[in-house]
N, CA, C and O atoms as CSV, one atom per row, in Angstrom:
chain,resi,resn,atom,element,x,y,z
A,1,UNK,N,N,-16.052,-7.027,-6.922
A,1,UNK,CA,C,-15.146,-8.001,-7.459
A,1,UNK,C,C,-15.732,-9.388,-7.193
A,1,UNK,O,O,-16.008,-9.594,-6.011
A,2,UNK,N,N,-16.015,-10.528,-8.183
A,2,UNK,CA,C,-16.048,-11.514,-8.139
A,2,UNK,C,C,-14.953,-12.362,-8.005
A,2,UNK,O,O,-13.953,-12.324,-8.722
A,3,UNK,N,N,-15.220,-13.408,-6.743
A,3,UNK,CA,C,-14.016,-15.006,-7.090
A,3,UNK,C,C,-14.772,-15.496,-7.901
A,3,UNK,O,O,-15.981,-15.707,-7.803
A,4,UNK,N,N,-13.817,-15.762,-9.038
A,4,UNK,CA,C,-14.123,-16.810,-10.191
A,4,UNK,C,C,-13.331,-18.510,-9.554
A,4,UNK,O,O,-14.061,-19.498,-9.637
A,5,UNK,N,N,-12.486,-18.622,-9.209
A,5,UNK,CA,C,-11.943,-19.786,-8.868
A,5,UNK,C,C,-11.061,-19.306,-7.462
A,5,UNK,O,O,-10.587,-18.213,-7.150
A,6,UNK,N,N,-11.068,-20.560,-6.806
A,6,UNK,CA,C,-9.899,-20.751,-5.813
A,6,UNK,C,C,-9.094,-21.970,-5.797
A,6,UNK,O,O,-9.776,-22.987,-5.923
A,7,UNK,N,N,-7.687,-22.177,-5.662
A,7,UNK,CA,C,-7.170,-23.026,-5.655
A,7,UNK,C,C,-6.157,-23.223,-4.271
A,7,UNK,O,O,-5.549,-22.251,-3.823
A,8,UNK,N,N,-6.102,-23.890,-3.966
A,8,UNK,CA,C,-5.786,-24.305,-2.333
A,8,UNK,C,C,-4.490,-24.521,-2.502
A,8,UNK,O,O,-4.073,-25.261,-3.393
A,9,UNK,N,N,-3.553,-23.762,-1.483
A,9,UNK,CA,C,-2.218,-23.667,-1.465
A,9,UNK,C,C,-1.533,-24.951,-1.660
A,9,UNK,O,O,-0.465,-25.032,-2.267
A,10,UNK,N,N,-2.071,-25.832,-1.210
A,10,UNK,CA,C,-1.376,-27.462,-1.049
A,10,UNK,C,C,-1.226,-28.024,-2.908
A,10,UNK,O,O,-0.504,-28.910,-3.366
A,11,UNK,N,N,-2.173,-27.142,-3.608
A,11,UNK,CA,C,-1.808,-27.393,-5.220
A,11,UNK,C,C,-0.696,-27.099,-5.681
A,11,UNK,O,O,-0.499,-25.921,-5.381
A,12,UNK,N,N,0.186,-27.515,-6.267
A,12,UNK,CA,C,1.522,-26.544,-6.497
A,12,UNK,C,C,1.214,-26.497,-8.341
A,12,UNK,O,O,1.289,-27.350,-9.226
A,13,UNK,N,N,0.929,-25.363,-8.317
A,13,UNK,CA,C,1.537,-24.657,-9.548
A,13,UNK,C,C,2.705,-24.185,-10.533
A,13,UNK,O,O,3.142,-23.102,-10.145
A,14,UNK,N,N,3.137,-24.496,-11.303
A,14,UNK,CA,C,4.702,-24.773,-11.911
A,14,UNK,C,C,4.569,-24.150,-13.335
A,14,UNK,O,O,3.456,-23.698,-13.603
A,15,UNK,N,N,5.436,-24.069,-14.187
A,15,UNK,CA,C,5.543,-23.440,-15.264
A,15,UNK,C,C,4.765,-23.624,-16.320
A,15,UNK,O,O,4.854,-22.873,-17.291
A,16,UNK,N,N,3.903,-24.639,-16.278
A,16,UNK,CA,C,3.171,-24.894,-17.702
A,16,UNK,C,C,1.732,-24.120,-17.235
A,16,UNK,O,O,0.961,-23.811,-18.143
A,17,UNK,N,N,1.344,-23.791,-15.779
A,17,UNK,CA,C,0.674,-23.246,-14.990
A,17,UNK,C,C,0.134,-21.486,-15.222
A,17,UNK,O,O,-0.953,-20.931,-15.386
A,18,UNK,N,N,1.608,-21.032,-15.120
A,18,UNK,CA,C,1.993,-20.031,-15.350
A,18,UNK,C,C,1.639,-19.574,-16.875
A,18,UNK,O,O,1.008,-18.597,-17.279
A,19,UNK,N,N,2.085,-20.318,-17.361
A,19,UNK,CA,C,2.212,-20.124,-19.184
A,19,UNK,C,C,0.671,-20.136,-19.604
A,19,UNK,O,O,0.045,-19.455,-20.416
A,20,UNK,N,N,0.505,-20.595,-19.222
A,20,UNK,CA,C,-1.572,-20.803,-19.167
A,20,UNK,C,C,-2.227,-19.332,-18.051
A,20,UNK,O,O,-3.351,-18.870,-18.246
A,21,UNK,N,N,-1.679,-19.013,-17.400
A,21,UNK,CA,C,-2.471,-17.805,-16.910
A,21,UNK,C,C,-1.799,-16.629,-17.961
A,21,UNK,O,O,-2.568,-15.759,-18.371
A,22,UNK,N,N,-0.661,-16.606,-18.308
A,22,UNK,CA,C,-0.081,-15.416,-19.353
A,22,UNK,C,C,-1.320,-15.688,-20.632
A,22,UNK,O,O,-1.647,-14.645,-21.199
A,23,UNK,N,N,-1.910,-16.757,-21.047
A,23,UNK,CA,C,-2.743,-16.397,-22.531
A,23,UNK,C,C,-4.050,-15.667,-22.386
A,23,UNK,O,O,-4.879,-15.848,-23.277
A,24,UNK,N,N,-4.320,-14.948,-21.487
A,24,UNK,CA,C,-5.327,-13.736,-21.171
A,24,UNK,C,C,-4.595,-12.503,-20.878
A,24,UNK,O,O,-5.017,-11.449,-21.354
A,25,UNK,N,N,-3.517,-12.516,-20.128
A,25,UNK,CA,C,-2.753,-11.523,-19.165
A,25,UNK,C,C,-1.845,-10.867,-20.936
A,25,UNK,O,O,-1.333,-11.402,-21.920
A,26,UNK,N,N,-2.215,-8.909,-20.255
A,26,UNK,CA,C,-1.899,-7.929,-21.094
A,26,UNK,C,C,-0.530,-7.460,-20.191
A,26,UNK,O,O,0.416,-6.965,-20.804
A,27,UNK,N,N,-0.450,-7.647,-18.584
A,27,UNK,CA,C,0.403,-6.903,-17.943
A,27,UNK,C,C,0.343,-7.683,-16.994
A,27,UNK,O,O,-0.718,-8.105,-16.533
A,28,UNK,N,N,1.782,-8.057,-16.468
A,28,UNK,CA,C,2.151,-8.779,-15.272
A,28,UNK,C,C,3.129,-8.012,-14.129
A,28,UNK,O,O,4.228,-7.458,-14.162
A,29,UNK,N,N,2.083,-8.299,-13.070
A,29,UNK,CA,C,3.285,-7.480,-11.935
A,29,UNK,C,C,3.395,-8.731,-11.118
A,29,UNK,O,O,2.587,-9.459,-10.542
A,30,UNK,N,N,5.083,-8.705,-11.331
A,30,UNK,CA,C,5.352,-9.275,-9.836
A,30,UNK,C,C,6.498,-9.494,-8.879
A,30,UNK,O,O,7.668,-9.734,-9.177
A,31,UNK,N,N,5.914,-9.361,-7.565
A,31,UNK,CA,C,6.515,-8.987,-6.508
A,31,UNK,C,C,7.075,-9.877,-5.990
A,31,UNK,O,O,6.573,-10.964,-5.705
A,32,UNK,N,N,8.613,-9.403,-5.728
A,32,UNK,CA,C,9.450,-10.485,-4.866
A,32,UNK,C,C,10.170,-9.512,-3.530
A,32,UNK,O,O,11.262,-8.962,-3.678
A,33,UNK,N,N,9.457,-9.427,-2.386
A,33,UNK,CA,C,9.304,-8.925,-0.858
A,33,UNK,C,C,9.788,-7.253,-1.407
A,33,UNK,O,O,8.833,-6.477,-1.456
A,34,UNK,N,N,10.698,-6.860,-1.675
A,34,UNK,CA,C,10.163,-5.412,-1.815
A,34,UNK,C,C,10.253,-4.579,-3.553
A,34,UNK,O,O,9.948,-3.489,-4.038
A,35,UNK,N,N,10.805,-5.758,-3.972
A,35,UNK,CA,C,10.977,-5.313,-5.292
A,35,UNK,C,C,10.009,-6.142,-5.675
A,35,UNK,O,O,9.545,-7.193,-5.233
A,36,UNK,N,N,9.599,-4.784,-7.471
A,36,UNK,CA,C,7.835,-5.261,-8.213
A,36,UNK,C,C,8.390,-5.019,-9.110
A,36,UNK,O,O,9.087,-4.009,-9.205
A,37,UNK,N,N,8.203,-6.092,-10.248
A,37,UNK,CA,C,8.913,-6.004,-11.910
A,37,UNK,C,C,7.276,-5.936,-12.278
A,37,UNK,O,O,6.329,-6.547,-11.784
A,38,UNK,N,N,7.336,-4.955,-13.333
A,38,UNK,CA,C,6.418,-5.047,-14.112
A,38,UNK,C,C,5.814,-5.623,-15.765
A,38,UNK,O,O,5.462,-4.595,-16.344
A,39,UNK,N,N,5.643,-6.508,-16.437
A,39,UNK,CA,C,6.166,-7.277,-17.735
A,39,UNK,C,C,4.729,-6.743,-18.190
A,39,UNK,O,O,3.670,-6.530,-17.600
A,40,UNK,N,N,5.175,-6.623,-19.512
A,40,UNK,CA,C,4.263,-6.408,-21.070
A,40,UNK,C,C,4.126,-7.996,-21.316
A,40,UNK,O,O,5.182,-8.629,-21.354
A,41,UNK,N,N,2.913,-8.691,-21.485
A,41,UNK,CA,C,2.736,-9.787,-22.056
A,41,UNK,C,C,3.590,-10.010,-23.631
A,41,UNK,O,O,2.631,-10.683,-24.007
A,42,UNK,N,N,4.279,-10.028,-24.524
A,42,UNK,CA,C,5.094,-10.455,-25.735
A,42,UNK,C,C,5.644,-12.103,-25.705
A,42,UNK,O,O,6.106,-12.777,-24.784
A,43,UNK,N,N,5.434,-12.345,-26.818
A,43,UNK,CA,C,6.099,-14.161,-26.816
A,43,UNK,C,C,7.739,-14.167,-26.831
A,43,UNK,O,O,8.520,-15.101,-27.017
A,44,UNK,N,N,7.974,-12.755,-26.560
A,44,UNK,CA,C,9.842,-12.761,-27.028
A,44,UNK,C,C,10.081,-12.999,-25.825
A,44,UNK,O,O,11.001,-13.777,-25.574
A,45,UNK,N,N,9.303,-12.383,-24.715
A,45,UNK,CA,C,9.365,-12.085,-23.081
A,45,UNK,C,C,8.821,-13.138,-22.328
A,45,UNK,O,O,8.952,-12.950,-21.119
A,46,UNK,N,N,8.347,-14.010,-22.585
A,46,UNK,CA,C,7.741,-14.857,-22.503
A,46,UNK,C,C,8.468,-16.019,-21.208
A,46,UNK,O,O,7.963,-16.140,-20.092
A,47,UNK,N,N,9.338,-16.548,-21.530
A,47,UNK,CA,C,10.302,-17.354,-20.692
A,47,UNK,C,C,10.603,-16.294,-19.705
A,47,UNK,O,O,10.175,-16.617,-18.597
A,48,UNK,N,N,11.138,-15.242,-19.715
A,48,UNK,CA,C,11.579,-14.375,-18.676
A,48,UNK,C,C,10.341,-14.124,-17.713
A,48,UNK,O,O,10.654,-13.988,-16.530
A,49,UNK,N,N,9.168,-14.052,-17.975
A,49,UNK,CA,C,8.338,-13.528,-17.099
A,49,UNK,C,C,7.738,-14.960,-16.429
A,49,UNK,O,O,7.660,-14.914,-15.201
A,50,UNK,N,N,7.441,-15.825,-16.859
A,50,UNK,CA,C,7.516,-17.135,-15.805
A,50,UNK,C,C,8.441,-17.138,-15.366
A,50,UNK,O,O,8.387,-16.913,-14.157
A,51,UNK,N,N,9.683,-17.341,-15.869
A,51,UNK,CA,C,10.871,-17.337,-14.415
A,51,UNK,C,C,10.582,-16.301,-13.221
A,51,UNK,O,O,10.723,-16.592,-12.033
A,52,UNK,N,N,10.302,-15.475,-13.537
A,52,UNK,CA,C,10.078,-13.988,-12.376
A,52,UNK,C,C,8.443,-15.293,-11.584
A,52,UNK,O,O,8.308,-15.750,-10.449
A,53,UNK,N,N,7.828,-15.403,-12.452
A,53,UNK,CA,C,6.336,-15.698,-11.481
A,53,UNK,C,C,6.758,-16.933,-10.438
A,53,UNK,O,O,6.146,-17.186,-9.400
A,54,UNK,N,N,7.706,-17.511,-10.836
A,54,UNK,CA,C,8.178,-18.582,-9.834
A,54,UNK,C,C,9.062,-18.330,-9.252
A,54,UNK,O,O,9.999,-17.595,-9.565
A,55,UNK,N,N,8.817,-19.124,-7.969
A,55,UNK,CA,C,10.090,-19.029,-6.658
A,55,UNK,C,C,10.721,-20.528,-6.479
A,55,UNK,O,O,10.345,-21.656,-6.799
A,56,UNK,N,N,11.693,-20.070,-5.911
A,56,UNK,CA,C,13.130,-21.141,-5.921
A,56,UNK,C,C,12.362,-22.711,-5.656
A,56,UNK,O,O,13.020,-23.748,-5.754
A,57,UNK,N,N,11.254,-22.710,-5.397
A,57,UNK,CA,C,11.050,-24.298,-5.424
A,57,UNK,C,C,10.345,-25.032,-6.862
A,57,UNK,O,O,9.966,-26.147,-7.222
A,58,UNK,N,N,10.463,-23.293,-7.544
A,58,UNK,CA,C,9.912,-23.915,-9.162
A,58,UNK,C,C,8.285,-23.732,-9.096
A,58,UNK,O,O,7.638,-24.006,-10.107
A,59,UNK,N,N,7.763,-23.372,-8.170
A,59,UNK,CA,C,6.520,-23.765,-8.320
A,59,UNK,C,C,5.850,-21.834,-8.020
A,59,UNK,O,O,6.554,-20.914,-7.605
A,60,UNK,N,N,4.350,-21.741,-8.395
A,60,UNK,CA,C,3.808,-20.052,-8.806
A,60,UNK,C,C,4.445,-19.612,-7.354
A,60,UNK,O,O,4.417,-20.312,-6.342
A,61,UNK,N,N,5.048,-18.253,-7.473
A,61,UNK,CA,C,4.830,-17.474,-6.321
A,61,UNK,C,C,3.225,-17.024,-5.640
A,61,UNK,O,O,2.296,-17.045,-6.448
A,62,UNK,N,N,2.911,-16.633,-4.217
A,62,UNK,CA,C,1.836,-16.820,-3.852
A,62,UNK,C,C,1.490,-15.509,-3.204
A,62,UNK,O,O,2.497,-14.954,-2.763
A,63,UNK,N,N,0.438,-14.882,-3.023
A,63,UNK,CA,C,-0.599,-15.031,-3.848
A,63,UNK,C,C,-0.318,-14.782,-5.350
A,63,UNK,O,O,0.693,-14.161,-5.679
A,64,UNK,N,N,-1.169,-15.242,-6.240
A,64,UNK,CA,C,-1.535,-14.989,-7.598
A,64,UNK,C,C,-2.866,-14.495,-7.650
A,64,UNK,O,O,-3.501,-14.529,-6.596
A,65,UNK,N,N,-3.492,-13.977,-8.814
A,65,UNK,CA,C,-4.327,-13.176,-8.673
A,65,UNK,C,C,-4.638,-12.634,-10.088
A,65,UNK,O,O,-3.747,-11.897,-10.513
A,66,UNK,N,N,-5.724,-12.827,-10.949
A,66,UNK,CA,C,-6.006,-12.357,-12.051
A,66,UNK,C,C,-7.372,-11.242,-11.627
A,66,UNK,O,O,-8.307,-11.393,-10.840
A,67,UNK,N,N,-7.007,-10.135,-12.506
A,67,UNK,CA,C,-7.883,-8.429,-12.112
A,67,UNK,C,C,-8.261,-8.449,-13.872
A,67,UNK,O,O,-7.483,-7.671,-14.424
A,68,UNK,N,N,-8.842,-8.848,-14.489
A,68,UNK,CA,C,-9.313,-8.618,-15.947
A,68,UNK,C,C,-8.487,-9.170,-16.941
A,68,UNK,O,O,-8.635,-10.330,-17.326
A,69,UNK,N,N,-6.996,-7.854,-17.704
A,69,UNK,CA,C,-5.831,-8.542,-18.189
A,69,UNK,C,C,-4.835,-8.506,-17.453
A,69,UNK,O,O,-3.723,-8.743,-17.925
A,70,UNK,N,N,-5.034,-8.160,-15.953
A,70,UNK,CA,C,-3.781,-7.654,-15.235
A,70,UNK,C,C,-3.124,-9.130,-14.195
A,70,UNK,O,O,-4.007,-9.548,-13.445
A,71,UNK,N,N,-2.440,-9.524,-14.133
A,71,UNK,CA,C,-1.945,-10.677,-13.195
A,71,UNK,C,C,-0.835,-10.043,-12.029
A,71,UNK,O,O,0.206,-9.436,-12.281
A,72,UNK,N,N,-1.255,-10.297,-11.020
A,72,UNK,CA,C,-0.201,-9.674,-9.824
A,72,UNK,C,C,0.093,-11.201,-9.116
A,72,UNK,O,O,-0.807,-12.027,-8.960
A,73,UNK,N,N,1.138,-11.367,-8.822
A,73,UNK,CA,C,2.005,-12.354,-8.351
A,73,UNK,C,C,2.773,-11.783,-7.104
A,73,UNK,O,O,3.299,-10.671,-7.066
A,74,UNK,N,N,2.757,-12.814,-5.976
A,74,UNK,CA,C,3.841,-12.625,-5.175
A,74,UNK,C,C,2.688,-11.248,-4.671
A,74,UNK,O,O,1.627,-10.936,-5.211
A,75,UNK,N,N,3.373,-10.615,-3.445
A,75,UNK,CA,C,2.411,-9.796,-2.348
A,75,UNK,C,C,3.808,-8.463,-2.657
A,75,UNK,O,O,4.980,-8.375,-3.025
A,76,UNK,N,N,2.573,-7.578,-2.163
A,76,UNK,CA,C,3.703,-6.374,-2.442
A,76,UNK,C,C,1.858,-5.291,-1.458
A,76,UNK,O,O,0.722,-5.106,-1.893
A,77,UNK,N,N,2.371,-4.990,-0.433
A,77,UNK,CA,C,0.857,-4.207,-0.214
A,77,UNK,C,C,0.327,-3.042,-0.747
A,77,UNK,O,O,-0.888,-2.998,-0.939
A,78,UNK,N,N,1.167,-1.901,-1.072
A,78,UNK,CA,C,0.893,-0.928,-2.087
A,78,UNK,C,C,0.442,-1.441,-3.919
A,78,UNK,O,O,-0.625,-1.036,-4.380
A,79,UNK,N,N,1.090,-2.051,-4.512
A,79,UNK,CA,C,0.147,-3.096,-5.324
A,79,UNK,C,C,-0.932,-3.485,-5.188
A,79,UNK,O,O,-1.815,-3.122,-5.964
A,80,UNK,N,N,-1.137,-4.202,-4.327
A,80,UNK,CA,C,-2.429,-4.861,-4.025
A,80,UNK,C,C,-3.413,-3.551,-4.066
A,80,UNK,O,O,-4.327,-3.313,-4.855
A,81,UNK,N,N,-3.040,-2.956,-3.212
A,81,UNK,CA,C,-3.764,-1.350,-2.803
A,81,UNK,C,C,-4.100,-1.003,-3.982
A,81,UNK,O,O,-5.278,-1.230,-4.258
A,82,UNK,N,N,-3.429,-0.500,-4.826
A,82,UNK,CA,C,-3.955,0.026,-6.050
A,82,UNK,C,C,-4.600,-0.681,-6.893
A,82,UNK,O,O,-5.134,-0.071,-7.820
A,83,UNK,N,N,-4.732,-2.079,-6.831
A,83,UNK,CA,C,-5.153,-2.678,-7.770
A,83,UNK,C,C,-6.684,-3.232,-7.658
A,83,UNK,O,O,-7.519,-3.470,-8.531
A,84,UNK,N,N,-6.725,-3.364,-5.943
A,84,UNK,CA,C,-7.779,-3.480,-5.259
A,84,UNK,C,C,-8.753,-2.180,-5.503
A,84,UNK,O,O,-9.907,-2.376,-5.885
A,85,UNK,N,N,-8.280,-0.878,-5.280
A,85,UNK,CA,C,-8.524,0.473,-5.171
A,85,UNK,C,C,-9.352,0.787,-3.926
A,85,UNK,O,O,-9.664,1.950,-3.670
């Protein structure tokens, strides 16, 4: 696995953020502490699945993480596990 980019927690990331990592992303998982929603990229779904990628201060849940078309948000360790392999 290659890092292509890193961005340093002190950046805050927010919805127009988000909306810009969905125009590659085929499948979005993401995790909020034990529950994992899983989203189909669609423009109908679109608003709903940034709301899920952000947490109550509005800004990306953390870690984020692009795997090819796959985007995992928010920590979940069995996720990671599989996705890592």
């Amino acid at each position: 696995m290659e890092i292509v980019e890193i961005i340093p927690a002190s950046r805050k990331l927010q919805a127009e953020d988000a909306r810009k990592l969905l125009e590659t992303a085929t499948e979005i998982v993401v995790a909020k502490g034990k529950k994992v929603d899983v989203f189909s990229h669609t423009a109908s779904a679109e608003d709903e699945i940034v709301e899920a990628m952000l947490g109550p201060t509005g800004n990306l849940r953390a870690p984020a993480m692009r795997f090819g078309n796959m985007i995992l948000v928010g920590f979940h360790e069995e996720v990671f596990s599989e996705a890592l392999g």
